[in-house]
N, C-alpha and C positions, 0 to 999 in steps of 0.2 A: 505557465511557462514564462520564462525570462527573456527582456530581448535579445541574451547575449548567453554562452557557458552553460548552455542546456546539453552539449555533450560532455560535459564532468559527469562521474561515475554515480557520484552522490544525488547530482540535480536529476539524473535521469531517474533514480527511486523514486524521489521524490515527484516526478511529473508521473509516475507510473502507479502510485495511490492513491493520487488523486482522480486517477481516470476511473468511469463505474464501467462495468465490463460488456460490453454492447454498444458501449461508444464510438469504437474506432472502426470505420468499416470493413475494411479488409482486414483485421485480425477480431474475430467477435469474444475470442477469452481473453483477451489484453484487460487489464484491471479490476479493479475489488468487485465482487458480487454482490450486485442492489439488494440481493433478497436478505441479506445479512446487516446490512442498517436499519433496517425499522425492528428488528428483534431487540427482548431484552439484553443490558448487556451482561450477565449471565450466561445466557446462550450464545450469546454472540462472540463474546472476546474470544474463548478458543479457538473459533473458527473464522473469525478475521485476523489472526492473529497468523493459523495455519494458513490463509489463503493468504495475505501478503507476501508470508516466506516461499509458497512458492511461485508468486508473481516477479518476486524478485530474481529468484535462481532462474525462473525461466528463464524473463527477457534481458535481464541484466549480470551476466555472466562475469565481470570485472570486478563484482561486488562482493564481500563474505559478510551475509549478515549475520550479528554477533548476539542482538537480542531485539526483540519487538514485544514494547509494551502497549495496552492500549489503554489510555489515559480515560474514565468518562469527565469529560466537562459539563452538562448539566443533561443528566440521564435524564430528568422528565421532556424534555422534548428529542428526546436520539442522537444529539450531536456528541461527537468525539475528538480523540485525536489520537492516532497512530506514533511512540515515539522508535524511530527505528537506529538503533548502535550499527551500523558498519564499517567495513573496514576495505578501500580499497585495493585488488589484488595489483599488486607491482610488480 
């Protein structure tokens, strides 16, 4: 999070893929599902892919995501990156 414009429509996706989902305690399905980052990303991209888009339409309603790609950055150790196109609703 940013110290400032974390309620822009944009920065709030973004704060909201970054969260692993059991993190926040009063909402427990708020953000990406841990069991899907240590999978190949074979198996994984489709389904982090699906569980973004609907992380996003849940909590973030302001938002039209337009496409969600998932980049791998160095598959032998599981790190990624999420690129997300949206489009704020006006």
């Amino acid at each position: 999070m940013h110290a400032s414009g974390n309620g822009l429509p944009i920065q709030c996706v973004a704060n909201l893929v970054r969260i692993v989902r059991g993190e926040c305690v009063y909402d427990r399905v708020k953000g990406i599902d841990p069991v899907l980052i240590d999978k190949p990303s074979t198996i994984a991209k489709p389904l982090l892919i699906a569980d973004a888009r609907w992380l996003i339409k849940t909590y973030e309603p302001r938002v039209n995501v337009d496409q969600i790609d998932l980049a791998d950055l160095l598959e032998r150790d599981g790190s990624y990156k999420l690129d997300i196109d949206t489009v704020a609703k006006g």
